[in-house]
C-alpha positions, 0 to 999 in steps of 0.5 A: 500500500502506498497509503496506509488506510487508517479509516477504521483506526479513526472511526473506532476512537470516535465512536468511544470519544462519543460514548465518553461525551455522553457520560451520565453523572451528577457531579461536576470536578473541581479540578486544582488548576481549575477549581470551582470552589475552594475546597480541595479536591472536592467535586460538586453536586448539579442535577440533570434539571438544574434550571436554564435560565434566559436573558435579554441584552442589555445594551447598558449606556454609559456603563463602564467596562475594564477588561484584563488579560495578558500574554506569555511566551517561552522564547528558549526551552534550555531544557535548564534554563528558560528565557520567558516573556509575559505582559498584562494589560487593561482596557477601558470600554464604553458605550462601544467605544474603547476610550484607554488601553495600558499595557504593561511593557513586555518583561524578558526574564531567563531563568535557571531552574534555581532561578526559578524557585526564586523568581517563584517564591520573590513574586509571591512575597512582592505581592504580599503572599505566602508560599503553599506549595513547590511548582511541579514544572519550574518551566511553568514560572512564567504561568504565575507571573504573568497571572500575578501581572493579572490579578495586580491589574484586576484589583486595580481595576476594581479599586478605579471602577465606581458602583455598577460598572464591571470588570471583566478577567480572563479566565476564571476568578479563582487562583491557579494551582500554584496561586494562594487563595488569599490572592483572589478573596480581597479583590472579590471583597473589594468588589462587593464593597465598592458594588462592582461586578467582577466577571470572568470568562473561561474561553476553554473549561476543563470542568467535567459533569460526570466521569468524562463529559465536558461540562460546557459541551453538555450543558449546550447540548441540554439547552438546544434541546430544552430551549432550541438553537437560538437563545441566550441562558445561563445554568448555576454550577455553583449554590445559590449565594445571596441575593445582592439585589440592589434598588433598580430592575433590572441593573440594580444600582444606577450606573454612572456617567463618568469615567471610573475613577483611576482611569487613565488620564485621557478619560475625564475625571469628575472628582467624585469620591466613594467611600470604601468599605472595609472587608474581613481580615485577609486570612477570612476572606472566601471566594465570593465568586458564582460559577456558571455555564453561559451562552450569551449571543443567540448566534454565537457558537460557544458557550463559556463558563463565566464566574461572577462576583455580584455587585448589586446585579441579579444574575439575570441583568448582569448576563443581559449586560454581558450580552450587550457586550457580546454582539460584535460580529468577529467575536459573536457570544464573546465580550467584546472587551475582552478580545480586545485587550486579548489582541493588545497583550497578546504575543502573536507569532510575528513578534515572537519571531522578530524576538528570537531574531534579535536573540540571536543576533545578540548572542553573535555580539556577545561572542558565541559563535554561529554553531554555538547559537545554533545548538542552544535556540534550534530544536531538532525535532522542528528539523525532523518534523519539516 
């Protein structure tokens, strides 16, 4: 055979990829880079008629919406040593209209292994963090920096914003693996005090219902059923909190027409100033986040799990803003916010090309010699597989 005929081999794993898509189950994982809640390890309960709700969209004039994200990059594997790139950055939005964008400037960092740990155990300290555990994968430094970058930039976010505004985040709003609780309960308190709506938005989950069936995917399928394609919902993965229903139906508080203050300085200032609440010692400060599974434009091709810290929103008008924002055509069902300051911090292939080209182009300076670079920024399995 000229061609090797693996037809069968394919259609026999799709038909068991198939069959595990449809486990049944009651329970959704808490996986630790992913978590749901902050007990360790421990899985949650979600009916098979756990209420679909829907939502309008709420267009939201003169709503202020900031949105944080930011990009990393492995530029050099040495397989001992790293170099790493990463940077974090803010957008401001209203009204359709992205009035600020700040971006960190890109941090370049080599890295031993023991470099490393050290780099680890120096950011958590500089954010004012205790150490919990070692990182399994020292390669994966770069990850907590750049999430710490984030969460500066979240709480500062939060901190600028007046009542009733929303700060969106990328991903969820629970700390990864290798990030302390105590990073994420202040800012989901800050929150609340100062009546913000914090959301996040996973674009890929990893959560489960069942032994094998991804969660997003299985809530989908439910809805089209229940609901047919074209409708916006929400499912509750997490227990009902309290309702923070504030004065108002369906925004709860009146939204602000000014700039936030702390924002950049191109946005006006009105001089307002608001009081901030005092929350809870550090070391009792829980997550204040709801987990839920969403799908936010009738059109749109994904559904996404979206935490919430609830300012003073019900579910249901915060989603119908979060719909308002989620209608432009190139990112349909997505917040548009966030996939522009996903395009602003993100480190496209061009740049980490003209990276290396400069990497190189040092080390000739610095004396080493062609053959020498070559074996340190060359990976021979790209040589292989050309």
């Amino acid at each position: 055979m000229l061609v090797e005929d693996y037809a069968d081999r394919v259609r026999l794993a799709a038909g068991y990829l198939s069959r595990l898509l449809a486990d049944g189950g009651s329970r959704v994982d808490n996986p630790a880079d992913e978590p749901v809640a902050p007990d360790d390890g421990g899985s949650l309960e979600l009916a098979d008629d756990a209420p679909l709700v829907e939502f309008g969209s709420d267009p939201a004039p003169g709503l202020t919406a900031a949105a944080v994200d930011g990009g990393s990059a492995c530029l050099l594997n040495g397989r001992s040593f790293w170099l790493v790139a990463y940077r974090a950055g803010t957008v401001w939005h209203r009204d359709r209209d992205t009035f600020a964008v700040d971006v960190d400037p890109l941090v370049l960092r080599a890295l031993t292994q023991s470099d490393a740990k050290s780099a680890y155990a120096e950011a958590l300290a500089l954010a004012g963090l205790r150490r919990e555990r070692e990182l399994a994968d020292l390669g994966g430094v770069v990850d907590v920096l750049r999430e710490l970058a984030e969460w500066r930039r979240a709480s500062e976010a939060v901190a600028a914003a007046r009542s009733g505004d929303l700060v969106l985040v990328d991903g969820s709003l629970h700390p990864g693996a290798f990030l302390p609780a105590s990073l994420v309960g202040p800012v989901h308190q800050l929150a609340l005090d100062r009546g913000v709506d914090l959301v996040g938005v996973t674009k890929a989950s990893k959560l489960r219902w069942g032994r094998y069936a991804p969660l997003v995917l299985r809530v989908r399928r439910r809805a089209e059923r229940e609901l047919g394609p074209d409708a916006r919902w929400y499912l509750r993965v997490t227990a009902e909190g309290p309702d923070r229903e504030g004065p108002g139906d369906p925004g709860g508080v009146p939204r602000s027409e000014g700039p936030p203050r702390g924002a950049p300085a191109d946005a006006e200032d009105s001089g307002e100033e608001e009081e901030e609440g005092a929350g809870p010692d550090e070391d009792d400060v829980l997550w204040r986040s709801e987990v839920y599974v969403a799908r936010l434009a009738r059109r749109g091709a994904y559904a996404f799990r979206v935490d919430a810290v609830r300012g003073h929103r019900t579910p249901a008008a915060l989603f119908a803003v979060l719909a308002g924002l989620s209608d432009d055509p190139a990112f349909l069902g997505y917040p548009y916010p966030l996939a522009r300051v996903h395009q602003a911090v993100s480190l496209p292939g061009h740049l980490l090309a003209d990276l290396r080209r400069d990497l190189r182009e040092a080390f000739l300076r610095e004396g080493l010699s062609e053959d020498d670079v070559d074996l340190v920024m060359r990976d021979f399995h790209l040589t292989l597989n050309a």
